[in-house]
N, CA, C, O and CB atoms as a CASP TS submission, in Angstrom:
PFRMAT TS
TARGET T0000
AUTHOR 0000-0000-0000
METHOD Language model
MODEL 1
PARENT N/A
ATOM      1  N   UNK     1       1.358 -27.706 -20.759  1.00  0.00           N
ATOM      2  CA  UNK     1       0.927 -26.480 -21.407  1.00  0.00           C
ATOM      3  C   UNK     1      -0.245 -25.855 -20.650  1.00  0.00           C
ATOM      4  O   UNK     1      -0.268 -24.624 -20.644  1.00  0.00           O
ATOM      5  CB  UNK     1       0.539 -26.754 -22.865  1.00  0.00           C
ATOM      6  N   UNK     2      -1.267 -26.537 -19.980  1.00  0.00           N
ATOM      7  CA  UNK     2      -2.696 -26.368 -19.552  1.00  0.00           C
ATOM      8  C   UNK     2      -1.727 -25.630 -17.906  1.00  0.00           C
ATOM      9  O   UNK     2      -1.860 -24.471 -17.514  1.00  0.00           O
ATOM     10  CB  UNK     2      -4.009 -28.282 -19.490  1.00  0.00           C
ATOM     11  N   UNK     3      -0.844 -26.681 -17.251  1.00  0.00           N
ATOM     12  CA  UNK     3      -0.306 -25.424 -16.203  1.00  0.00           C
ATOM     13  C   UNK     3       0.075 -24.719 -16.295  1.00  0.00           C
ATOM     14  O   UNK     3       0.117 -23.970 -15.318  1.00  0.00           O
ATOM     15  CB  UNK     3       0.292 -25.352 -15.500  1.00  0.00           C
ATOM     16  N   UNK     4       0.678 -24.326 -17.505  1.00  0.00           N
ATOM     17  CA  UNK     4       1.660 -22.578 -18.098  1.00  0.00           C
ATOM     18  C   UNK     4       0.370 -21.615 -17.794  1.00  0.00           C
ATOM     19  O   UNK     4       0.166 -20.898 -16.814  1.00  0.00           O
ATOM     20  CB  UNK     4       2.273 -22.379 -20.464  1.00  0.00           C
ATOM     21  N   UNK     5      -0.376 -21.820 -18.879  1.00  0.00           N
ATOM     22  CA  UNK     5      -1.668 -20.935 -18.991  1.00  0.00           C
ATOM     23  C   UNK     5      -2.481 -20.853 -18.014  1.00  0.00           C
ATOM     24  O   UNK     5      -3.464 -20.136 -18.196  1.00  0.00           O
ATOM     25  CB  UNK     5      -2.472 -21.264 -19.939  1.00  0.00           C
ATOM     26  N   UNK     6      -2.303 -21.691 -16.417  1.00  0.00           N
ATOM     27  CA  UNK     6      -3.015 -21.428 -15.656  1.00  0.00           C
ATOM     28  C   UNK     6      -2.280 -20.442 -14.192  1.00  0.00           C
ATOM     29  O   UNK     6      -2.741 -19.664 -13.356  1.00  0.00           O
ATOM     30  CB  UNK     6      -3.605 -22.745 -15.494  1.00  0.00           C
ATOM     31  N   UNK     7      -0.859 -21.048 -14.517  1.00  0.00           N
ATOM     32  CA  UNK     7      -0.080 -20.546 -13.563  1.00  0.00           C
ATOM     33  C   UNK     7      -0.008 -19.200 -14.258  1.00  0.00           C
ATOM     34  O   UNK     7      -0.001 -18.408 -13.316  1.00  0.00           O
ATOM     35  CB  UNK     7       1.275 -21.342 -13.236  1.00  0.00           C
ATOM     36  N   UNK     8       0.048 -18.502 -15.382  1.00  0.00           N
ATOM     37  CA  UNK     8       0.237 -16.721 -15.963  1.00  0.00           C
ATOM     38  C   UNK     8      -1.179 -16.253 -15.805  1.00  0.00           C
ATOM     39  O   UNK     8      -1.320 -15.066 -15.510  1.00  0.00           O
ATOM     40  CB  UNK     8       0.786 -16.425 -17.900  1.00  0.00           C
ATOM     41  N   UNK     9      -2.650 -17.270 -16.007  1.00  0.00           N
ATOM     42  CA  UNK     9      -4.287 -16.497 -15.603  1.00  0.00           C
ATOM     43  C   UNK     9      -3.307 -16.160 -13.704  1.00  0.00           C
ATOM     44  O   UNK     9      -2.744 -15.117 -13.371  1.00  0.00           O
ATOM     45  CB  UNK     9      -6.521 -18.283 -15.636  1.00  0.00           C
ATOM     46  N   UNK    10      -3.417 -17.167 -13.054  1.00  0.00           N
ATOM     47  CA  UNK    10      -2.953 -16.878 -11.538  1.00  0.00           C
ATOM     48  C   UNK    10      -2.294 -15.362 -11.813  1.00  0.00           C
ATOM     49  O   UNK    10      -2.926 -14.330 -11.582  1.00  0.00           O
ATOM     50  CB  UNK    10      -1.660 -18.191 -10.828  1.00  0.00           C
ATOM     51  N   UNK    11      -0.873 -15.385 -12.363  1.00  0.00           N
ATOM     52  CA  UNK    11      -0.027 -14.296 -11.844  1.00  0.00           C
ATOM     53  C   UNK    11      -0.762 -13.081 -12.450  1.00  0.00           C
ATOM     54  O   UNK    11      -0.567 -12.009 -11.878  1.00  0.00           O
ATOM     55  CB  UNK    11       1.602 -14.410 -12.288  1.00  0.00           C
ATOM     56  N   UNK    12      -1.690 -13.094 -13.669  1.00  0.00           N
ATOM     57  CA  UNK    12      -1.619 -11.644 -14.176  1.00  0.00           C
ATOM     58  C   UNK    12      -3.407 -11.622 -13.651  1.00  0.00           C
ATOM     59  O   UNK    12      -4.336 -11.047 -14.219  1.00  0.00           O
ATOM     60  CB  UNK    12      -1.061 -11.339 -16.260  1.00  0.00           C
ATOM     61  N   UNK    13      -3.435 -12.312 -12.613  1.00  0.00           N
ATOM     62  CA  UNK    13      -5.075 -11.786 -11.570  1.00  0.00           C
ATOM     63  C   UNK    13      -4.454 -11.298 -10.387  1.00  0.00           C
ATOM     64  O   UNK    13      -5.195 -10.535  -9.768  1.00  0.00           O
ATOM     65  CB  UNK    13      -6.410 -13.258 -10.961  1.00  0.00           C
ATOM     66  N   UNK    14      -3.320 -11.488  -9.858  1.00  0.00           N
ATOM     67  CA  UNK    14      -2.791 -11.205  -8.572  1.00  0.00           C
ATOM     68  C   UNK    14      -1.843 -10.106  -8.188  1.00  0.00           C
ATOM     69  O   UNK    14      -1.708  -9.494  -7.128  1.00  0.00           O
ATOM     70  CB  UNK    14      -2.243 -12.231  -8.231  1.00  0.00           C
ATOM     71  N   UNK    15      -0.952  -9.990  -9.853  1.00  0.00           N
ATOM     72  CA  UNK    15      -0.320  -8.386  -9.561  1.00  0.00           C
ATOM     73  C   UNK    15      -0.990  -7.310  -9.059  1.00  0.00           C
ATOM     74  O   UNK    15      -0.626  -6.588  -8.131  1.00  0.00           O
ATOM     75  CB  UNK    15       0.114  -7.757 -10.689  1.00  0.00           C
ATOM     76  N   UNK    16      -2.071  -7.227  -9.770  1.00  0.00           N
ATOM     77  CA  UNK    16      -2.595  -5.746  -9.289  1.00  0.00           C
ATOM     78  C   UNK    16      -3.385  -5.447  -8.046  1.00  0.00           C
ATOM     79  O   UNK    16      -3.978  -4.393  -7.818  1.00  0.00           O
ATOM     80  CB  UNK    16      -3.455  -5.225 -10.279  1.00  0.00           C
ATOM     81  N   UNK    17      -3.297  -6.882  -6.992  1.00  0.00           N
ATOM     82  CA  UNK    17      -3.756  -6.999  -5.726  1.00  0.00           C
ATOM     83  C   UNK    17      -2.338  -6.224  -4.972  1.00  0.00           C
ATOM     84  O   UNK    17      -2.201  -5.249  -4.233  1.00  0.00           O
ATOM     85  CB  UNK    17      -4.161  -8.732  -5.305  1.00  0.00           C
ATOM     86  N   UNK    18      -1.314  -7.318  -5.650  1.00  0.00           N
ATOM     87  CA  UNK    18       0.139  -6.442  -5.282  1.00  0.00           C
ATOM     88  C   UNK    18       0.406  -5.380  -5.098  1.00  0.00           C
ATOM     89  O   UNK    18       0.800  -4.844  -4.063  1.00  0.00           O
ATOM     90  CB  UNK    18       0.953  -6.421  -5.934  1.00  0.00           C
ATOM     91  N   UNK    19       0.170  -4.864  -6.340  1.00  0.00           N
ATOM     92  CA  UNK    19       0.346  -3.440  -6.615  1.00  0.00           C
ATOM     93  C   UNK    19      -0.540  -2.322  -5.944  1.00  0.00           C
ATOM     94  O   UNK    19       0.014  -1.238  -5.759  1.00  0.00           O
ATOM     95  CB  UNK    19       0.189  -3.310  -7.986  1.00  0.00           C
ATOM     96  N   UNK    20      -1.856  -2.464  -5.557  1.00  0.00           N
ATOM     97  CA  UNK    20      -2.722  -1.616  -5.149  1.00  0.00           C
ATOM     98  C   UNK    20      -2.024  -1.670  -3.434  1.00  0.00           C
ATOM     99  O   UNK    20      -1.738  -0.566  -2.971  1.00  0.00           O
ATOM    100  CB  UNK    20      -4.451  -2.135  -5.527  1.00  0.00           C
ATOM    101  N   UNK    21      -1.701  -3.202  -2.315  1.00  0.00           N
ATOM    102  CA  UNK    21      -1.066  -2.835  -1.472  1.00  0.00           C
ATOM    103  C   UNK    21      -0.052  -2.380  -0.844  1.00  0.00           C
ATOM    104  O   UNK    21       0.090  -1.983   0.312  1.00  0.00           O
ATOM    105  CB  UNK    21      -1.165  -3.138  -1.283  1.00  0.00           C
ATOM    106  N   UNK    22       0.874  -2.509  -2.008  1.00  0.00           N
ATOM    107  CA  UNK    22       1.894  -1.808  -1.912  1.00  0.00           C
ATOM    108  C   UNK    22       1.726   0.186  -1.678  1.00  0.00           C
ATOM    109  O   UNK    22       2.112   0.928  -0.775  1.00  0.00           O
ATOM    110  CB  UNK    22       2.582  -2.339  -3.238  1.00  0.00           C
ATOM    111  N   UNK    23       0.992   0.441  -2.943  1.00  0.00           N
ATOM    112  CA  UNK    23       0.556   2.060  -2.966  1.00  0.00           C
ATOM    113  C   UNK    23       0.121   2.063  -1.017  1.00  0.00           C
ATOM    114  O   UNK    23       0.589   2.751  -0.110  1.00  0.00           O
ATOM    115  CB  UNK    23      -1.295   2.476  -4.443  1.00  0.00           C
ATOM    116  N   UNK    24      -0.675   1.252  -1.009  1.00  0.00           N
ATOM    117  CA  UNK    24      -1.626   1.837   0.188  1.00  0.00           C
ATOM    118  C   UNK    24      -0.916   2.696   1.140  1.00  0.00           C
ATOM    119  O   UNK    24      -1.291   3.775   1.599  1.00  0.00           O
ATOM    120  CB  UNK    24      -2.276   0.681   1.072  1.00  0.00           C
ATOM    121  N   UNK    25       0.341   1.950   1.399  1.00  0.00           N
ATOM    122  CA  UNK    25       1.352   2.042   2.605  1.00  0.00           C
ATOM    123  C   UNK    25       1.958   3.410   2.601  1.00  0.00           C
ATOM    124  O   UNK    25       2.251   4.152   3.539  1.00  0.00           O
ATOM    125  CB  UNK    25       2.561   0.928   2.519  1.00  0.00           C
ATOM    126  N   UNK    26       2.107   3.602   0.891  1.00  0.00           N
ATOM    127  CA  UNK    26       2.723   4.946   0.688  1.00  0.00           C
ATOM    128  C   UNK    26       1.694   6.196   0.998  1.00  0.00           C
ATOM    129  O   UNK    26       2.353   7.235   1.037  1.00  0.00           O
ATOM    130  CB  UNK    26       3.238   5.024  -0.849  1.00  0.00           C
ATOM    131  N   UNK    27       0.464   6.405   1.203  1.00  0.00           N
ATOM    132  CA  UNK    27      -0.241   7.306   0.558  1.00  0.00           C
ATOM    133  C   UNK    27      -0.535   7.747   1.956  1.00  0.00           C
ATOM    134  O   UNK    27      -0.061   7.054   2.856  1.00  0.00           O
ATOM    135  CB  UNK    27      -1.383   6.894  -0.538  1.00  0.00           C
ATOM    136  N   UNK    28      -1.215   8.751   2.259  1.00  0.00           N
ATOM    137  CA  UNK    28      -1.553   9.495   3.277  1.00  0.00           C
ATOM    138  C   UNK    28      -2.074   9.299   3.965  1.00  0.00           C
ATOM    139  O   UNK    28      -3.243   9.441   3.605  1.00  0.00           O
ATOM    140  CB  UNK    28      -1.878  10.198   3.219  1.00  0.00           C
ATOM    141  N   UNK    29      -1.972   8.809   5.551  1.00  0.00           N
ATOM    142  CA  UNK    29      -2.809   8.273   6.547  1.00  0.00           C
ATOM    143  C   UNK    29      -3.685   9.611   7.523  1.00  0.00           C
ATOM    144  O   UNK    29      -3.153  10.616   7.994  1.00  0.00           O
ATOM    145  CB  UNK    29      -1.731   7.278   7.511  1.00  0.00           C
ATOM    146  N   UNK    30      -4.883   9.286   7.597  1.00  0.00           N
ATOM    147  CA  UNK    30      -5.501  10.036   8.609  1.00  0.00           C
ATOM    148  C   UNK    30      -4.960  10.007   9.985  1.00  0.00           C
ATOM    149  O   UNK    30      -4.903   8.922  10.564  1.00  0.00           O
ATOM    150  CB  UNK    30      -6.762   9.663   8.665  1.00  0.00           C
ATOM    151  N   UNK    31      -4.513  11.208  10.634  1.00  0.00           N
ATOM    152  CA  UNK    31      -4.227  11.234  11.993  1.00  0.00           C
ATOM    153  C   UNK    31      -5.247  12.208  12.750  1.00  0.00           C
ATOM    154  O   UNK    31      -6.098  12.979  12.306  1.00  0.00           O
ATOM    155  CB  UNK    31      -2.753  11.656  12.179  1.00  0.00           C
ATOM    156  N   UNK    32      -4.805  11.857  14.204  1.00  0.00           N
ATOM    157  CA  UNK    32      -5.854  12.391  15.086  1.00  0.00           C
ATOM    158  C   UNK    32      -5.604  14.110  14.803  1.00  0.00           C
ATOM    159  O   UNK    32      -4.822  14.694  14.053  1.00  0.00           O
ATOM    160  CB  UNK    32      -5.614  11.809  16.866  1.00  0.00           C
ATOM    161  N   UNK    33      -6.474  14.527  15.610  1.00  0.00           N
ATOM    162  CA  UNK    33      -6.465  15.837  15.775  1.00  0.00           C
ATOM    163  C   UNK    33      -4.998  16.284  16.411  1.00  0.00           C
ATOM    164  O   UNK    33      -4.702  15.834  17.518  1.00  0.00           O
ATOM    165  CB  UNK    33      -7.696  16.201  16.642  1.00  0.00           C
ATOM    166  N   UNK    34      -4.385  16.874  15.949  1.00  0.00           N
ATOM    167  CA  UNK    34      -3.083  17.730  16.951  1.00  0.00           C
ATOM    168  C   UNK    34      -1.747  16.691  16.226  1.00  0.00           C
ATOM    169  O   UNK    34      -0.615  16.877  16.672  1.00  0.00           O
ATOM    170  CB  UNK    34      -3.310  17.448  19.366  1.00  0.00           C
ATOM    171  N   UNK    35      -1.912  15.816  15.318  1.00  0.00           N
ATOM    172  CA  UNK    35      -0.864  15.231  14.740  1.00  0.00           C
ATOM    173  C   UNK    35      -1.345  15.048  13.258  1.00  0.00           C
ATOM    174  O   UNK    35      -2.396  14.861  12.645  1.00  0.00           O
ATOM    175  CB  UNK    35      -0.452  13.931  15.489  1.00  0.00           C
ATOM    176  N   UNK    36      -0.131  15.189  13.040  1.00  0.00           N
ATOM    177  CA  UNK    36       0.139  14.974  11.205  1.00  0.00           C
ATOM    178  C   UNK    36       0.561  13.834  10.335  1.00  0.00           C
ATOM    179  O   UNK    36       1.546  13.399  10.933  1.00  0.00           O
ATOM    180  CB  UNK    36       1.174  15.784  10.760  1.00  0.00           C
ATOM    181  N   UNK    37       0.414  13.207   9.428  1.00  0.00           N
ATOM    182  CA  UNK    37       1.214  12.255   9.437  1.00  0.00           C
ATOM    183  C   UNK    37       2.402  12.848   8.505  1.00  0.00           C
ATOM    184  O   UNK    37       2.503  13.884   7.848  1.00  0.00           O
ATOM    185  CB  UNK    37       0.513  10.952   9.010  1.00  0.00           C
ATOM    186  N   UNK    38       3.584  11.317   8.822  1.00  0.00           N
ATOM    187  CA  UNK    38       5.538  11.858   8.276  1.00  0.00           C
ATOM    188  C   UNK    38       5.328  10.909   7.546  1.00  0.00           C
ATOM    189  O   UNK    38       4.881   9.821   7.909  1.00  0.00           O
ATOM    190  CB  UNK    38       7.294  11.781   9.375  1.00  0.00           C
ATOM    191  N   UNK    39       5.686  11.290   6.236  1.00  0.00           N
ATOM    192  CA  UNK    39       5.571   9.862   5.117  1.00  0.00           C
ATOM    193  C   UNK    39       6.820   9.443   4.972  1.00  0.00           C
ATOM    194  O   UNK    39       6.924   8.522   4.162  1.00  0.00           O
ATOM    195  CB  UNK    39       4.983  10.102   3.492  1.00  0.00           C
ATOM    196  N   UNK    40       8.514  10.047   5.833  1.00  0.00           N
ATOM    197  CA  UNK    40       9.701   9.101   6.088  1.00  0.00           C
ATOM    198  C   UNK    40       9.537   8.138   7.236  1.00  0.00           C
ATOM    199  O   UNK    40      10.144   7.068   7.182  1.00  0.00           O
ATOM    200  CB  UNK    40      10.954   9.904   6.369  1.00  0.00           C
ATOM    201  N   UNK    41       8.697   8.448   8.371  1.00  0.00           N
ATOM    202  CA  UNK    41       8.807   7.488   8.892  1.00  0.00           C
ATOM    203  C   UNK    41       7.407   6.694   9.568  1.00  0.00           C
ATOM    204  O   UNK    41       7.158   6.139  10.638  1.00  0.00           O
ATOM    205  CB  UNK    41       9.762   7.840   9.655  1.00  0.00           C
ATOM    206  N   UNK    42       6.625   6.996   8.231  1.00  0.00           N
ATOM    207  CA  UNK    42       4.869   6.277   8.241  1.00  0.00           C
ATOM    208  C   UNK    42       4.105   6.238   9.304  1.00  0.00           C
ATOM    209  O   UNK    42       3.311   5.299   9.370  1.00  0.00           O
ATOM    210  CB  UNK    42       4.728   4.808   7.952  1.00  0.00           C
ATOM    211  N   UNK    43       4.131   7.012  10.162  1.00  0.00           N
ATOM    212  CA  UNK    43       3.547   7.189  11.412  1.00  0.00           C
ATOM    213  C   UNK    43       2.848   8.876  11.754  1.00  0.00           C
ATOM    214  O   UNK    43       3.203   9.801  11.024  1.00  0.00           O
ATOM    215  CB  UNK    43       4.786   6.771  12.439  1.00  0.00           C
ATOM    216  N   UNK    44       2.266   9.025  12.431  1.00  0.00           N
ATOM    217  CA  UNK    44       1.718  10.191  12.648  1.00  0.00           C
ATOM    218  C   UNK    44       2.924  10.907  13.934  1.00  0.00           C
ATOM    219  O   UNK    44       3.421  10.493  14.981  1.00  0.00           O
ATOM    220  CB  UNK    44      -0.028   9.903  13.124  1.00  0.00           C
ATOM    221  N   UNK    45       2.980  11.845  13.330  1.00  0.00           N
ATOM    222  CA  UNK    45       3.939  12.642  14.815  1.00  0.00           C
ATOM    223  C   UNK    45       3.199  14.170  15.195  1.00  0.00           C
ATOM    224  O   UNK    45       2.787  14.894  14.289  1.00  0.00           O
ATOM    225  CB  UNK    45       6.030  13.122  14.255  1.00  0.00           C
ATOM    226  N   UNK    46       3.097  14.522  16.521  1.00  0.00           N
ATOM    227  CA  UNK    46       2.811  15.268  17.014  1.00  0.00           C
ATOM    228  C   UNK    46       2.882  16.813  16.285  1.00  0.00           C
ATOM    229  O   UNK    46       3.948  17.018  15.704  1.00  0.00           O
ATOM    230  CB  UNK    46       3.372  14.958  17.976  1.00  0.00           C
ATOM    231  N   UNK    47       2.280  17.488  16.256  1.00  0.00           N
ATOM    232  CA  UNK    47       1.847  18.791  15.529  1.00  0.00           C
ATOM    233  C   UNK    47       3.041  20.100  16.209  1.00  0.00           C
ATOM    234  O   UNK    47       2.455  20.706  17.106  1.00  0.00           O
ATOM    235  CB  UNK    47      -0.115  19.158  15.984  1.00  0.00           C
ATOM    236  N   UNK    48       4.089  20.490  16.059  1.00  0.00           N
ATOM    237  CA  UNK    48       4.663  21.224  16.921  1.00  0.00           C
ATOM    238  C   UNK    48       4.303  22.447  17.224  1.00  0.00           C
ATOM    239  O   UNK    48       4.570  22.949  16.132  1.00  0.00           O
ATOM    240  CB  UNK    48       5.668  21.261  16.683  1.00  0.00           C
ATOM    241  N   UNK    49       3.829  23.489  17.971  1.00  0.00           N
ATOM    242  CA  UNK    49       3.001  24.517  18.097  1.00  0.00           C
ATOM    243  C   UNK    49       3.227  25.997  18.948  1.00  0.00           C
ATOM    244  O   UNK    49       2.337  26.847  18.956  1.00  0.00           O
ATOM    245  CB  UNK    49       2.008  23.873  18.558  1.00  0.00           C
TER
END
């Protein structure tokens, strides 16, 4: 019983570590000057001009 209740304190301290890195990946990255970032393919691509 004492590992149930320690193994669910574990899981419900660690989801929202989960959850916050997951978002990260999605959200808007700073790129250099003259590029933008593409949130299909998570990388910054060149500014076309």
């Amino acid at each position: 019983m004492r590992l149930t209740f320690h193994l669910t304190l574990l899981l419900a301290l660690t989801m929202p570590i989960v959850a916050v890195a997951a978002g990260c990946s999605d959200s808007a990255m700073t790129c250099a000057e003259g590029s933008q970032w593409n949130a299909d393919t998570k990388r910054c691509d060149p500014v076309a001009s």
